[in-house]
C-alpha positions as CSV (number, residue, x, y, z in Angstrom):
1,X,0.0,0.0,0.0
2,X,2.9,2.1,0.9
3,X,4.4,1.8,-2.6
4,X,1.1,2.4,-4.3
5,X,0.9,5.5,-2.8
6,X,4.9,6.5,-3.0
7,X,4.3,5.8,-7.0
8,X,1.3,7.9,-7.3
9,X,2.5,10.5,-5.5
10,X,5.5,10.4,-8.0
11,X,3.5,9.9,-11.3
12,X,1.0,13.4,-9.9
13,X,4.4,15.4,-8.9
14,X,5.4,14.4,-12.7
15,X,1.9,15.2,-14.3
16,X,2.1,18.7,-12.9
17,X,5.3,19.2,-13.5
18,X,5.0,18.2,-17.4
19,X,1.5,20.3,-17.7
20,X,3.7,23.4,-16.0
21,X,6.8,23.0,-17.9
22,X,5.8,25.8,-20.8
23,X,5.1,28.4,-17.3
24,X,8.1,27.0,-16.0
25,X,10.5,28.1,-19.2
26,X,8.2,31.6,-19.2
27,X,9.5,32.3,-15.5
28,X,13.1,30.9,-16.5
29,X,13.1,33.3,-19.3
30,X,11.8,36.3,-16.9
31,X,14.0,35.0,-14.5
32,X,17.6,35.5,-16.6
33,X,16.0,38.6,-18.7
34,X,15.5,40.3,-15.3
35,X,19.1,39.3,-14.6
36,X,20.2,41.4,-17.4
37,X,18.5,44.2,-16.3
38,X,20.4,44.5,-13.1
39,X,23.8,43.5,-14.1
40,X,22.8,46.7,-17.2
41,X,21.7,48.4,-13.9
42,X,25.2,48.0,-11.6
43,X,27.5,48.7,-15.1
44,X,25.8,51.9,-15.5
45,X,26.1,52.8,-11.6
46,X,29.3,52.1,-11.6
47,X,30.2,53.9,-15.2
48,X,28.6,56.9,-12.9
49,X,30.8,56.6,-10.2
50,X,34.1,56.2,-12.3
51,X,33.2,59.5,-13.9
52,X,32.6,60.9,-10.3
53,X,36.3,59.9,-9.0
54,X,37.8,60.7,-12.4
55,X,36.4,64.3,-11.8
56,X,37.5,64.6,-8.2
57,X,41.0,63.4,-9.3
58,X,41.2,65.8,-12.2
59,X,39.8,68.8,-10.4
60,X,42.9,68.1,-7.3
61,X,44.8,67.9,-9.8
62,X,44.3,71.2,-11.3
63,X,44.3,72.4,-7.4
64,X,47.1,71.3,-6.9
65,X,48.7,72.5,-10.6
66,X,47.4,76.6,-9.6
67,X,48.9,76.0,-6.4
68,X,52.3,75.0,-7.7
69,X,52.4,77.5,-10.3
70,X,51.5,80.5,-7.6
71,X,54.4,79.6,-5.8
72,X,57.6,80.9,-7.4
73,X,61.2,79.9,-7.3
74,X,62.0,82.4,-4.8
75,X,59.1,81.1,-2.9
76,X,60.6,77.5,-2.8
77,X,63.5,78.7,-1.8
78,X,62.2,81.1,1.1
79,X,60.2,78.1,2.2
80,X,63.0,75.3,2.6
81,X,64.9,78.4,4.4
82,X,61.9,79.0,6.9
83,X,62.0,74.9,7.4
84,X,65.2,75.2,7.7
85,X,65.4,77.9,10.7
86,X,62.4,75.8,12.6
87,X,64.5,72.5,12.4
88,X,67.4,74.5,14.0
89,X,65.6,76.3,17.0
């Protein structure tokens, strides 16, 4: 009796499976398309943030480029010479 009823449980578990296999390849389908969708999501948030750093390294850059040209020669040299006189006191 035990069998009987471990075989149809089997051959119903099968039936349903076989009359849901076309609703099953429809969420399969959904299932990897929506995939897509997210990985096309996280390139394009991280595309964003690559520009974002890019800009932040290009604009302390350009900080740091007026900064360097403001100071002269002389400048240099009066600035090692103050560092100078404060390593010596």
């Amino acid at each position: 009796m035990k069998d009987l009823f471990v075989f149809g449980m089997g051959f119903a578990s099968g039936w349903a499976a076989r009359a849901n296999a076309d609703s099953l390849r429809e969420a399969a389908v959904s299932l990897i398309a929506a995939g897509y969708r997210g990985a096309e999501r996280l390139r394009m948030r991280i595309e964003t943030e690559r520009e974002f750093v890019q800009d932040l390294l290009a604009e302390g850059r350009a900080q740091y480029q007026a900064a360097r040209e403001v100071m002269s020669p002389e400048g240099e040299e009066s600035a090692a010479t103050d560092r100078a006189r404060v390593r010596a006191a």
